[in-house]
C-alpha positions in Angstrom: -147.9 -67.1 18.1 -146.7 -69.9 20.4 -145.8 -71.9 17.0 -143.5 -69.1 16.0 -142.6 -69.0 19.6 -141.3 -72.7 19.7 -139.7 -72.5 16.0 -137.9 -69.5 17.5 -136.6 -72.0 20.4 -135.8 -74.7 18.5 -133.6 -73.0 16.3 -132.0 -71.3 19.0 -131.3 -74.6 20.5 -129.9 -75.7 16.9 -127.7 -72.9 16.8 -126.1 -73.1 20.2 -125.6 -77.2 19.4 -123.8 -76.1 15.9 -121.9 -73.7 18.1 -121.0 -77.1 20.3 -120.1 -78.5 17.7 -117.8 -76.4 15.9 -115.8 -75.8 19.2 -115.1 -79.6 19.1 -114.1 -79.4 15.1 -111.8 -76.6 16.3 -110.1 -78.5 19.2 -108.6 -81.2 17.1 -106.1 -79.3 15.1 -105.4 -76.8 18.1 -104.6 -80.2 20.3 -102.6 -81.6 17.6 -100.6 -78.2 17.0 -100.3 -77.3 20.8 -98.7 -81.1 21.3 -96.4 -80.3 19.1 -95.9 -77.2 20.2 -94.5 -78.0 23.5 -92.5 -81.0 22.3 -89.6 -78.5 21.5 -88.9 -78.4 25.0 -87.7 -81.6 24.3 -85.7 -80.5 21.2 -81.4 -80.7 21.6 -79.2 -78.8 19.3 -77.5 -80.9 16.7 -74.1 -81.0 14.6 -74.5 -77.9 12.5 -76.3 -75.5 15.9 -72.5 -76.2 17.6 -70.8 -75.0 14.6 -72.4 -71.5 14.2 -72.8 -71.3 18.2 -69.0 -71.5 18.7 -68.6 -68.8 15.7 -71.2 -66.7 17.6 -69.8 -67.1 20.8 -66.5 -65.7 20.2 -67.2 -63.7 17.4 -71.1 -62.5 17.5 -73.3 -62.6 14.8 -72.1 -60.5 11.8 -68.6 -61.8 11.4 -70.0 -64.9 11.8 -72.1 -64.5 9.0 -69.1 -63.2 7.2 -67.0 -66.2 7.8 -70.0 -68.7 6.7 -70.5 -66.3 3.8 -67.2 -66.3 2.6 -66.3 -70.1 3.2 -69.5 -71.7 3.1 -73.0 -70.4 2.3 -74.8 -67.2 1.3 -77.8 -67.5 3.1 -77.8 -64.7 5.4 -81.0 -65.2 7.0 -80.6 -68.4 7.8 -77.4 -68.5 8.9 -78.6 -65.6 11.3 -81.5 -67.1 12.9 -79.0 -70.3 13.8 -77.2 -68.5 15.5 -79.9 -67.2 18.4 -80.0 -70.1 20.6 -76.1 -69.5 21.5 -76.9 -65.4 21.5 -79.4 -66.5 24.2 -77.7 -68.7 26.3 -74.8 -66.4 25.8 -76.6 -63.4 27.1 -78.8 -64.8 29.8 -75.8 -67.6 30.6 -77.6 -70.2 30.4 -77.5 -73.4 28.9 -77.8 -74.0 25.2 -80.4 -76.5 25.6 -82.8 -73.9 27.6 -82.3 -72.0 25.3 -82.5 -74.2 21.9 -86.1 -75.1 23.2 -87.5 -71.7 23.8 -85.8 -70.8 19.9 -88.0 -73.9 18.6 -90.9 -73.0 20.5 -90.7 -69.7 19.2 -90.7 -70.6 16.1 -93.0 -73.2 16.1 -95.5 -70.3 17.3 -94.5 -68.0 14.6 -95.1 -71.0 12.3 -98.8 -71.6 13.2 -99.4 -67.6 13.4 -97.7 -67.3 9.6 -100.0 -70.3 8.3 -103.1 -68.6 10.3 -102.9 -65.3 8.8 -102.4 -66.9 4.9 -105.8 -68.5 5.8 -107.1 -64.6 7.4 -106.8 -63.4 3.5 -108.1 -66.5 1.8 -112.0 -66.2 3.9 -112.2 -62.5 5.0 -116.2 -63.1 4.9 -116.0 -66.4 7.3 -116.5 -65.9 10.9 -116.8 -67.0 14.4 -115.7 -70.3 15.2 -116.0 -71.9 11.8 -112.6 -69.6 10.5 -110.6 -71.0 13.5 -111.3 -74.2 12.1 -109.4 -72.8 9.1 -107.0 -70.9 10.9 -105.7 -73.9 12.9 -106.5 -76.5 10.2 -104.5 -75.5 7.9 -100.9 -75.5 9.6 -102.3 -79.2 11.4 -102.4 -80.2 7.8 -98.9 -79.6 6.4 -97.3 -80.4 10.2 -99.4 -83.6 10.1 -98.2 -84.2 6.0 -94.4 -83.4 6.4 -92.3 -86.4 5.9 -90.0 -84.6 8.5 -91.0 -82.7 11.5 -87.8 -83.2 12.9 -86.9 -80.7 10.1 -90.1 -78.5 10.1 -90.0 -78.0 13.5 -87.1 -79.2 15.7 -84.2 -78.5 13.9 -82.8 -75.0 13.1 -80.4 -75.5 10.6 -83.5 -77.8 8.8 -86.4 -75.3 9.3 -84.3 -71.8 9.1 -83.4 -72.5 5.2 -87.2 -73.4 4.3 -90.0 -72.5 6.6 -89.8 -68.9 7.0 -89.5 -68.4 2.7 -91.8 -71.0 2.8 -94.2 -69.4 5.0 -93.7 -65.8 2.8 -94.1 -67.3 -0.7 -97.9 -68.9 0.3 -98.5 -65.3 2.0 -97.3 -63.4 -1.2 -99.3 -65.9 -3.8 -102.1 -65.6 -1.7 -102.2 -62.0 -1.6 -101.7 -62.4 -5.3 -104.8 -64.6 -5.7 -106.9 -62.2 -3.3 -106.3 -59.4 -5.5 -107.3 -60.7 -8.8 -110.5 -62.6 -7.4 -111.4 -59.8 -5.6 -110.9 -57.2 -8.1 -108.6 -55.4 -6.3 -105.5 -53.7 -6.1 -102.1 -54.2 -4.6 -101.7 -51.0 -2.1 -98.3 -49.3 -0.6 -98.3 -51.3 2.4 -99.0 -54.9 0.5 -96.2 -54.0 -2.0 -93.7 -52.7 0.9 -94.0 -55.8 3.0 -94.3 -58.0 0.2 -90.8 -56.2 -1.3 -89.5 -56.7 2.2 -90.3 -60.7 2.9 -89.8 -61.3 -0.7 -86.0 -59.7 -0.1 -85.5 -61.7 2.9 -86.9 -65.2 1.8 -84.8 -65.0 -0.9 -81.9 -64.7 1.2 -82.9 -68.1 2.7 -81.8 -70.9 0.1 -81.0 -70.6 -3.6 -84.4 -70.9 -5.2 -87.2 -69.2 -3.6 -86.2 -66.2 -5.7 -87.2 -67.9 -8.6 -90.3 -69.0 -7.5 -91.4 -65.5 -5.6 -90.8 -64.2 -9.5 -92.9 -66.9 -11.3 -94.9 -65.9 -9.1 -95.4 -61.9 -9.5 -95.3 -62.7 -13.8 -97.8 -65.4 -13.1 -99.7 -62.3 -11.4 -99.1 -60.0 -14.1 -100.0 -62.4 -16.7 -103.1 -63.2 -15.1 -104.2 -59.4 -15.1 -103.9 -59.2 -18.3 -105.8 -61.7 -19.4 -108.6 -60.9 -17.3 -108.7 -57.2 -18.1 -107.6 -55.7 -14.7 -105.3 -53.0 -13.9 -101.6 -54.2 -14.0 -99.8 -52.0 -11.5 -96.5 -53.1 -13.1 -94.5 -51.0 -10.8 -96.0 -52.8 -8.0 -95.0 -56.3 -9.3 -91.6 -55.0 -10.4 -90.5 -53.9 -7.2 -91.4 -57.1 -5.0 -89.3 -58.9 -8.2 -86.6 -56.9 -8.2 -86.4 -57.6 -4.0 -86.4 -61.5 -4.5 -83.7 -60.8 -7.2 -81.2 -58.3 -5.1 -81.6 -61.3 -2.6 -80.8 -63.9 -4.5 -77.7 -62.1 -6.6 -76.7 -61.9 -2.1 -76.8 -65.7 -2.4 -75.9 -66.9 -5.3 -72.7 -64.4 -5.5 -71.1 -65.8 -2.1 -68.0 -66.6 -2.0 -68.5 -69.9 -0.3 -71.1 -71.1 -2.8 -67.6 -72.5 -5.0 -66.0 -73.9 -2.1 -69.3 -75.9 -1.5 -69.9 -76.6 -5.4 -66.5 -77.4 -5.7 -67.2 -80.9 -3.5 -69.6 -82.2 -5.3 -67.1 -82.8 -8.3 -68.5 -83.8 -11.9 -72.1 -84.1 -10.7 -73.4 -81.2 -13.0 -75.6 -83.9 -15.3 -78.3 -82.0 -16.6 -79.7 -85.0 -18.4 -79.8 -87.0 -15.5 -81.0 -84.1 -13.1 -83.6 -83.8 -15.6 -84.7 -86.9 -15.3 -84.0 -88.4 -11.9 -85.7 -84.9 -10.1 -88.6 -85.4 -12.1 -89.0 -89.1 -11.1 -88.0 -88.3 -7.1 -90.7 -85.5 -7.6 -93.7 -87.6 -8.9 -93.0 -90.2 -6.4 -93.0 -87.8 -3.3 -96.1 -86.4 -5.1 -97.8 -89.4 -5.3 -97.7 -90.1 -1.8 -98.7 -86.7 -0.4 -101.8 -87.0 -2.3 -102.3 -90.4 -0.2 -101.7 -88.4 3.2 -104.9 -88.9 5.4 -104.2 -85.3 7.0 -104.2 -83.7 3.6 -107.1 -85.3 2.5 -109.0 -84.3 5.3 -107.8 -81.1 5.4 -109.5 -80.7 1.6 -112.4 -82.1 2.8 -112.9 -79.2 5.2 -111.9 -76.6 2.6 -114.4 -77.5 0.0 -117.3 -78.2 2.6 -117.0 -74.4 4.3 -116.4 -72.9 0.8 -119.5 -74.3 -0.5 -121.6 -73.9 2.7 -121.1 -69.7 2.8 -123.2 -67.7 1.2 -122.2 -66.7 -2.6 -120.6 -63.1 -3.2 -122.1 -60.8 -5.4 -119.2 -60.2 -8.3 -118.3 -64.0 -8.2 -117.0 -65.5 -11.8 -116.8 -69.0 -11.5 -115.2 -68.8 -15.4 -112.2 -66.3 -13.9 -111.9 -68.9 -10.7 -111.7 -72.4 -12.6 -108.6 -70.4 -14.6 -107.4 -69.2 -11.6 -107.2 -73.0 -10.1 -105.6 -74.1 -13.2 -103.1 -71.7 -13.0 -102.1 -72.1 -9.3 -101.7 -75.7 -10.1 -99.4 -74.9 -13.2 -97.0 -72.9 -11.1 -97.3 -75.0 -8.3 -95.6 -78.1 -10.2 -93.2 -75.7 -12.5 -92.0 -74.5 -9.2 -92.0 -77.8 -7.1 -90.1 -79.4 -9.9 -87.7 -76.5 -10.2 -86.6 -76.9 -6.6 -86.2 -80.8 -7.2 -84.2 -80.1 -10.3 -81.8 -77.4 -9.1 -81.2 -79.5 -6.0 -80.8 -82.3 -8.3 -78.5 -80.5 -10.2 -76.4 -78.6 -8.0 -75.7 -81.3 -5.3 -75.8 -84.3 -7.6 -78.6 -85.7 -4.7 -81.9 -86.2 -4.0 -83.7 -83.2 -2.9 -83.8 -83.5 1.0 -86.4 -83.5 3.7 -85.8 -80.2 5.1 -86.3 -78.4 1.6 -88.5 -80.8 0.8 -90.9 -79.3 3.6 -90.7 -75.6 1.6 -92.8 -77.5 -1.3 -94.8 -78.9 0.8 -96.1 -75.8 2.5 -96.5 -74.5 -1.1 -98.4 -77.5 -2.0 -100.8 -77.4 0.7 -101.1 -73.9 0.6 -102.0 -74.3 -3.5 -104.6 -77.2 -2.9 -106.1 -75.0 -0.3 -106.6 -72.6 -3.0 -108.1 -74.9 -5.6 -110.2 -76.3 -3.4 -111.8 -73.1 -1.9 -112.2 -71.8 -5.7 -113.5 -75.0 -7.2 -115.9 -75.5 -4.2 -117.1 -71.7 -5.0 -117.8 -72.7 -8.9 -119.4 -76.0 -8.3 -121.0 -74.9 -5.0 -124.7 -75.6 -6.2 -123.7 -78.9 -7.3 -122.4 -79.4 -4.5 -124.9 -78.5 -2.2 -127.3 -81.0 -4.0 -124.9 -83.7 -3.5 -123.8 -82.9 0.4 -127.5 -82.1 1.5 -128.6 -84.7 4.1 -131.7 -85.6 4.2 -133.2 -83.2 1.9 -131.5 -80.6 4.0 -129.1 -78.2 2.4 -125.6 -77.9 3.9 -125.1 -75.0 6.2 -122.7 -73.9 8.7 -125.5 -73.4 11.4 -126.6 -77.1 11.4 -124.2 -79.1 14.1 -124.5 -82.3 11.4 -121.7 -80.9 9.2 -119.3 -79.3 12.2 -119.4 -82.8 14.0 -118.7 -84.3 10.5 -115.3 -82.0 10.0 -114.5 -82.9 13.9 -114.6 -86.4 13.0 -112.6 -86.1 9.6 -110.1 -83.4 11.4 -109.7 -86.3 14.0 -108.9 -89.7 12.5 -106.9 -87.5 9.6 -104.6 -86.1 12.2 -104.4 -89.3 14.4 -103.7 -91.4 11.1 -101.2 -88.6 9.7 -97.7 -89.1 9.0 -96.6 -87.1 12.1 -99.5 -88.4 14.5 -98.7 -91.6 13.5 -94.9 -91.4 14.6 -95.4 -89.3 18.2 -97.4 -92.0 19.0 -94.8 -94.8 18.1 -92.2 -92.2 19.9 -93.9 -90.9 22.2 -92.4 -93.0 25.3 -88.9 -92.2 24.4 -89.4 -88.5 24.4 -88.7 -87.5 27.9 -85.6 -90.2 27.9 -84.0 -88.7 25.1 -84.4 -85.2 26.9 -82.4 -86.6 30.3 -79.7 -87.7 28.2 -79.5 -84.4 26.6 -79.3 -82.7 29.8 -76.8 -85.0 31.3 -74.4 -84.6 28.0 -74.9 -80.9 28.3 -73.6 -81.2 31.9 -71.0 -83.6 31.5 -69.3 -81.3 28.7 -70.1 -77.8 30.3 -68.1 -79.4 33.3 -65.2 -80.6 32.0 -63.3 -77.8 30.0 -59.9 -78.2 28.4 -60.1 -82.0 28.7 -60.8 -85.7 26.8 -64.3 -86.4 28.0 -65.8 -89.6 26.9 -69.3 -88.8 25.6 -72.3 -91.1 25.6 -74.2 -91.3 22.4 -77.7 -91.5 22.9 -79.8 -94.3 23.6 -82.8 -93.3 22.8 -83.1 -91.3 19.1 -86.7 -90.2 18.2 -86.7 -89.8 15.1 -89.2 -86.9 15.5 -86.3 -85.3 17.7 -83.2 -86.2 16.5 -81.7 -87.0 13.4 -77.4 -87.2 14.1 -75.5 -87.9 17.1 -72.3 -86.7 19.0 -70.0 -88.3 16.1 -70.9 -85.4 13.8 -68.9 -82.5 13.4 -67.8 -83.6 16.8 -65.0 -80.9 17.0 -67.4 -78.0 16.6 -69.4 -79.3 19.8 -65.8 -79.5 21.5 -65.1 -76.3 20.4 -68.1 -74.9 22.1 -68.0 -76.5 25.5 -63.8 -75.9 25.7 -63.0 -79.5 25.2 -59.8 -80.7 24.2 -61.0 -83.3 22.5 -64.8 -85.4 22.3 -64.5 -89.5 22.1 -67.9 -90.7 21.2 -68.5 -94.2 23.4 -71.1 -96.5 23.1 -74.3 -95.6 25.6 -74.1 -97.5 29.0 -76.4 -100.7 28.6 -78.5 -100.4 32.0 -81.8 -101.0 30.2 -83.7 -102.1 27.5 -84.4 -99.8 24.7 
């Protein structure tokens, strides 16, 4: 009795140090997502922001969108969420800078809550403290992979275009995925929000359409091959949403204007070639990035650590990971090319982030199926000292806290807020001060500082572009960019 007694205690004890454990696992990516979090009160509006804040400002937010629709570009969405910073400042008369930050922050919220809830449909039978590590993991890992978090995160006119469709195609394909692993079927309220973000991504850029419908014929496709029930009606109508939004795009007036400047670049040859060279190369060095390969790591450890489910079929999941990959590079390259194409440029960091979220989000996938098929294997080969892997034993939780560590201090984006991190709060004084300097001198030639100190995390232009549309907010007759005052070493 006093045997069982003490094994009884012992494993109590084992539990509540796994439990530790997993709380420090989880506070890596929630530090690393809250510190960037809060850096967007830091964040300063830019070049485009002034253009569509002056628009909003005098005219409010629909004709705006009417006059960028008409003479520039059709992406509604976008062009709407832009313009809240200047809705806000306008409404609660405050500064633009007040209320730029509170937009990012806001956003930067809604992107960690988006990334979360793609993860709540990928484990609905992981719990506790083990599915935060998921939850907050996963958005650490593409914020931590992004060769731009200026764009991801600090930018509106960079992360309106991209996140939010971004965010909605990994939420649709994983809905997608959940369905035909789990045997189930799409019902009225999937298909209705689906229909709706579908609609509204697509409004976003010029290619996310395309994608959301590879995606929903990929779906179809793979019902059929697998002998489920196709609901074709509920497929057709989240297609048909991405396509009315897209024909709202593509069918803007301003679309030719902006075609128009880029002259005889339409080289399909060249596109052809050149996007699929850019592509491989960006490829090649995500799959080098230390927070995505820790990020993996942690997939494929919990998805072989939970238990088994009872209608697994590891031949239906290996096809399943082969055909997430083979839509994931169609549609990666797709973006490159038609950027390629249209523009006669290399595909840029801001859209670049879009793929990325979709490649993070796929790899997630692969790994959590792949884990799943091989998981005895697997199990052998991870067991530590002839014991078997488990999500009780505090071994593998402080083993993911030290991978979800040194991945995110060694990531692209920890590695720069560290280099940056001093000239942060510099940068933010001299925003302030240029804010006040123009606010205070309406109808007149002001002189204007450019910065000093540029993070590159924060900033990625100064006052010399579109330098009449910031005049044209703050009621200056005219801007004159000056060098900064040289009281200091940078």
């Amino acid at each position: 009795m006093s045997s069982e007694f003490a094994e009884k205690v012992e494993r109590s004890r084992g539990q509540a140090f796994a439990r530790s454990a997993w709380i420090l696992a989880c506070l890596g990516p929630l530090i690393f997502l809250t510190v960037l979090i809060f850096l967007a009160l830091y964040g300063a509006p830019e070049h485009d922001d002034f253009c569509l804040a002056y628009q909003n400002v005098r005219e409010g937010f629909l004709q705006t969108v009417l006059s960028f629709y008409t003479g520039l570009s059709g992406r509604i969405l976008a062009l709407l969420i832009i313009q809240v910073p200047a809705a806000i400042a306008k409404t609660a008369g405050s500064s633009i800078l007040s209320a730029y930050a509170a937009t990012l922050m806001a956003f930067a919220v809604l992107f960690v809550a988006g990334s979360a809830f793609a993860m709540i449909r990928m484990w609905p039978n992981v719990r506790g403290l083990p599915f935060l590590v998921l939850m907050f993991g996963f958005p650490a890992a593409i914020a931590g992979s992004t060769a731009s978090v200026h764009d991801l995160l600090y930018w509106l006119p960079g992360l309106a275009c991209y996140v939010p469709p971004g965010l909605v195609t990994i939420l649709i394909l994983g809905e997608c995925v959940y369905a035909i692993d789990r045997e189930r079927q799409f019902s009225i309220q999937v298909t209705a929000w689906a229909a709706v973000g579908g609609f509204l991504a697509a409004t976003c850029n010029e290619f996310t359409a395309v994608w959301l419908v590879a995606i929903v014929a990929a779906s179809l496709l793979a019902r059929h091959v697998f002998d489920q029930r196709l609901q074709v009606g509920h497929h057709v109508v989240i297609a048909a949403a991405a396509a009315v939004g897209w024909l709202i795009v593509a069918a803007a007036p301003g679309n030719g204007q902006r075609i128009a400047t880029v002259g005889d670049s339409w080289d399909v040859g060249f596109a052809i070639t050149e996007s699929f060279m850019f592509s491989l190369t960006d490829f090649s060095i995500l799959l080098l990035s230390p927070s995505l390969i820790g990020w993996l790591v942690v997939v494929v450890t919990i998805s072989t650590a939970i238990p088994a489910r009872q209608n697994q079929n590891p031949s239906r999941e290996k096809w399943l990971a082969a055909g997430i990959v083979a839509l994931l590079l169609g549609a990666c390259y797709f973006e490159y090319f038609l950027h390629q194409l249209i523009t006669g440029a290399r595909l840029v960091e801001r859209a670049q982030n879009q793929a990325l979220i979709l490649i993070v989000f796929s790899f997630t996938l692969c790994a959590s199926l792949l884990g799943r098929v091989y998981r005895t294997q697997l199990r052998r080969k991870l067991a530590l000292g002839g014991a078997s892997i488990s999500l009780d034993k505090p071994v593998w939780p402080l083993l993911l806290t030290a991978i979800i560590a040194v991945s995110l201090y060694f990531s692209t984006t920890g590695s720069r807020i560290r280099r940056e991190m001093a000239t942060f709060r510099p940068f933010w004084q001299e925003a302030v001060a240029r804010d006040r300097l123009l606010a205070s001198r309406p109808d007149q030639v002001v002189d204007v500082p450019q910065h000093r100190w540029k993070p590159a995390t924060l900033i990625s232009a100064d006052i010399t572009s579109n330098i009449g549309c910031v005049a044209r907010y703050y009621h200056n007759k005219e801007l004159i960019p000056v060098d900064p005052p040289n009281d200091g070493s940078r």
